[in-house]
C-alpha positions as CSV (number, residue, x, y, z in Angstrom):
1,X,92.8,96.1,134.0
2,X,89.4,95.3,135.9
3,X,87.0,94.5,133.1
4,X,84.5,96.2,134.7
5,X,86.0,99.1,134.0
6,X,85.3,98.9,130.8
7,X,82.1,99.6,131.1
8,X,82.7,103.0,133.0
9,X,84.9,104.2,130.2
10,X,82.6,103.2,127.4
11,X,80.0,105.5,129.6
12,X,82.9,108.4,129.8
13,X,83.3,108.1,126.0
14,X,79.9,108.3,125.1
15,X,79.7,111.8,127.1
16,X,82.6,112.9,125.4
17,X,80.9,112.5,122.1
18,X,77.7,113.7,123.2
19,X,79.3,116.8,124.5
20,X,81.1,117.6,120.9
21,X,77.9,116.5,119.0
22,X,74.6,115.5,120.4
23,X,74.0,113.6,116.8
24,X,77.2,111.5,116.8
25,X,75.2,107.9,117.5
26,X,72.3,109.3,115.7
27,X,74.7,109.6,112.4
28,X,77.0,106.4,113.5
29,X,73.6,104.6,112.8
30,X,72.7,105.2,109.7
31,X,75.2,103.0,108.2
32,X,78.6,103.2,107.3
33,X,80.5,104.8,103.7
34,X,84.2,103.9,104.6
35,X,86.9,104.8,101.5
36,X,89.5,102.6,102.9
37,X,89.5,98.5,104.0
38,X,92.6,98.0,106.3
39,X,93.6,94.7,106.7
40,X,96.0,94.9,109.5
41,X,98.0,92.8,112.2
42,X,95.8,91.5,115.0
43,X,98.8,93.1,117.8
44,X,97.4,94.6,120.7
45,X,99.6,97.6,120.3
46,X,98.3,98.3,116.6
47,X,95.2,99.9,116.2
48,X,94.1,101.4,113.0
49,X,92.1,104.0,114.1
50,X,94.8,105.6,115.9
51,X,97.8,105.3,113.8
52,X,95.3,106.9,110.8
53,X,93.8,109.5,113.0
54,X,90.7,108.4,111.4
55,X,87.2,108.2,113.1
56,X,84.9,105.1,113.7
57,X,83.2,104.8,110.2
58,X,86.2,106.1,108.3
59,X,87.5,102.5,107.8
60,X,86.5,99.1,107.2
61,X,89.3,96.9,109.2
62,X,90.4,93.0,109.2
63,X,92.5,91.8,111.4
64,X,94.6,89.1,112.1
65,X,98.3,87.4,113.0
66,X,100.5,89.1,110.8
67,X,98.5,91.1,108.9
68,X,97.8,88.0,106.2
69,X,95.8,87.7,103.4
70,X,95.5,83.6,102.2
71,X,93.7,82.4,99.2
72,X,91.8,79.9,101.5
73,X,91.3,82.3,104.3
74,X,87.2,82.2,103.6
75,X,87.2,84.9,106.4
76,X,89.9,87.6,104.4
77,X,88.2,86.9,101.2
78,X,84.6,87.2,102.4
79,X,85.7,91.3,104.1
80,X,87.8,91.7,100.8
81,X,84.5,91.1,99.0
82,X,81.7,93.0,101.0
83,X,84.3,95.9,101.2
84,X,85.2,96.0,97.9
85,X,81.6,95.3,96.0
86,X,79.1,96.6,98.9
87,X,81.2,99.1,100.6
88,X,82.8,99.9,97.1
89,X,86.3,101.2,98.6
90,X,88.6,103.0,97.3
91,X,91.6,102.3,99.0
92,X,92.9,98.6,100.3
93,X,95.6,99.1,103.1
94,X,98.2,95.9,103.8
95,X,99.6,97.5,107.0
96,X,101.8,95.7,108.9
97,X,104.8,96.6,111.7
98,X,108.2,96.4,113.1
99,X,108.4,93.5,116.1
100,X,105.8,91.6,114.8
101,X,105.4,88.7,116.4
102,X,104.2,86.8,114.4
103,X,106.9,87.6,112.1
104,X,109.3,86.2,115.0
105,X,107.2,83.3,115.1
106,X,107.6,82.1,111.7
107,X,111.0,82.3,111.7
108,X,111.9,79.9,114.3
109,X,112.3,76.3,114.3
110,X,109.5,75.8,116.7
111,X,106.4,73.3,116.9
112,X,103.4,76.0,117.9
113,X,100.4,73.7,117.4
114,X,96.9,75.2,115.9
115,X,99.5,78.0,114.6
116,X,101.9,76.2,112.7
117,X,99.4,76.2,109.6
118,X,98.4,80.4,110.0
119,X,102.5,80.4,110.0
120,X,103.3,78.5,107.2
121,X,101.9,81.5,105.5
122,X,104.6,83.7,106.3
123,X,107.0,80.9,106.3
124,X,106.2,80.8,102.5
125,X,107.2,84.5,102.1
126,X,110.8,83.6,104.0
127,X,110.9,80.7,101.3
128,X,110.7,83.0,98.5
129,X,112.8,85.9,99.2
130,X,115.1,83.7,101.5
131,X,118.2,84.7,99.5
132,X,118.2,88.4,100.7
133,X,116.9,88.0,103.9
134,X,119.7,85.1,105.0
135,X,121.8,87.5,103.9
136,X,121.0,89.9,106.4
137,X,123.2,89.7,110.0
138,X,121.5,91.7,112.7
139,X,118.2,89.4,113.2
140,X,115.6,92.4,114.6
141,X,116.6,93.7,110.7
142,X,116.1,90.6,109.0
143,X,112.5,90.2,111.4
144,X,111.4,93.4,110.3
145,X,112.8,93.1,106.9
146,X,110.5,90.2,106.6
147,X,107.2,92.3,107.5
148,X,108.2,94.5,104.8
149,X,108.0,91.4,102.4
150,X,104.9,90.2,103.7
151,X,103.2,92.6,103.1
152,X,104.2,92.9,99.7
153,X,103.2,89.5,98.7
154,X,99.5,90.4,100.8
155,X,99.4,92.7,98.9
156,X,99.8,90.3,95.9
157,X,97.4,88.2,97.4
158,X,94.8,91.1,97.5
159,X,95.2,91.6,94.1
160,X,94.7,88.4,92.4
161,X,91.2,88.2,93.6
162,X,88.4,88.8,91.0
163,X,86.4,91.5,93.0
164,X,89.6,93.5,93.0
165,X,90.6,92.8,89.4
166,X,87.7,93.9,88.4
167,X,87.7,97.8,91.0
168,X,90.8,98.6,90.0
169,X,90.0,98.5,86.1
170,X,86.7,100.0,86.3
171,X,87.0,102.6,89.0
172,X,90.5,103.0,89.6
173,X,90.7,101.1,93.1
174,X,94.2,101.3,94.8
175,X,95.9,99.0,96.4
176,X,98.6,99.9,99.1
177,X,101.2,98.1,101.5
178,X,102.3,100.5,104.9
179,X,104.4,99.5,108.1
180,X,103.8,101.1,111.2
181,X,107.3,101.4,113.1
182,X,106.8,101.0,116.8
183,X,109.7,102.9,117.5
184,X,108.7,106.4,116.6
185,X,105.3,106.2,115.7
186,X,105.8,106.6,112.1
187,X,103.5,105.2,108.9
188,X,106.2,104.1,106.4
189,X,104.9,103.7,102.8
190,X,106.6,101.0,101.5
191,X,105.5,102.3,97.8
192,X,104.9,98.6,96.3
193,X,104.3,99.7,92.7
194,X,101.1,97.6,92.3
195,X,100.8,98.3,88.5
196,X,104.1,96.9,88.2
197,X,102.8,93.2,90.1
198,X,99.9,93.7,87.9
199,X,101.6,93.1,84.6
200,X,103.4,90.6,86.2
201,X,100.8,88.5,87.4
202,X,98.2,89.5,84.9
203,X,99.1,86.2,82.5
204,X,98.4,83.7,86.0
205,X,95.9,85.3,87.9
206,X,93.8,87.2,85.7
207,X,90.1,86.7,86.2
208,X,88.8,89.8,85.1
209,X,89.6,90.8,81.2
């Protein structure tokens, strides 16, 4: 693509918009009300917008390799926060997908340089649910059964912080994990029973009482 001609379809798009309503920038700019934070996978072929069929405004999105949430990540935990006690969602989406590379990444015996730390991440998640997924032949299965995990454990991640602790007690904030398969298209809801990991974890992590 000639960068340039991004630039002529930013122009294209902002007729299109005008032409459906002549006060879509005028309401884009008074601020933004999102109900849902997505914290999604940084692949080019994975936009949240579109696999939501949501509009700009309608969500509050992170991105990164692997749709990871770290402890240390002072860039996770800083969106988690200003979406959770500014924007006061009400949903936080762990989405991640089938043929991540990332995923791919972490599971090979490979020396990747400024990576290898992001990857230890998800190394860590193959560490602890190594059992089933060793036992798993075809390896495009065991790769995407490994997103699937992932983003359970984000998910855990989400939920030990204190900003979220405290959401979910007081105003019922939910907390989900999805997978977007690139092979049809589809939004899979992996149903992690978060209330479940909550009792689990409460004793541990529990900051708010």
């Amino acid at each position: 693509m000639d960068i340039k001609r991004a630039f002529e379809n930013n122009r294209e798009w902002i007729e299109k918009q005008l032409g459906t309503d002549s006060n879509y920038f005028d309401d884009l700019a008074k601020g933004q009300s999102p109900e849902i934070l997505y914290i999604g996978c940084a692949d080019s072929r994975v936009t949240a917008e579109e696999l939501m069929g949501i509009k700009p405004g309608e969500a509050f999105v992170h991105r990164n390799i692997a749709n990871m949430v770290p402890n240390t990540d002072l860039n996770a935990m800083s969106v988690i926060n200003y979406a959770v006690v500014h924007l006061k969602v009400k949903h936080i989406v762990v989405c991640g997908h089938t043929n991540c590379g990332g995923i791919k990444a972490a599971m090979q015996s490979m020396d990747l340089g400024i990576l290898n730390p992001w990857l230890r991440n998800i190394r860590d998640v193959y560490r602890l649910h190594r059992k089933e997924l060793d036992g798993i032949e075809d390896e495009l299965e065991q790769y995407d059964r490994l997103a699937e995990l992932n983003v359970q454990e984000q998910c855990i991640n989400v939920i030990k912080t204190a900003e979220v602790q405290k959401a979910v007690a007081e105003r019922g904030l939910t907390v989900h994990g999805w997978i977007f398969d690139l092979r049809t298209g589809k939004l899979i809801d992996l149903k992690i029973d978060i209330e479940k990991i909550m009792r689990d974890i409460v004793n541990i992590y529990r900051i708010h009482s």
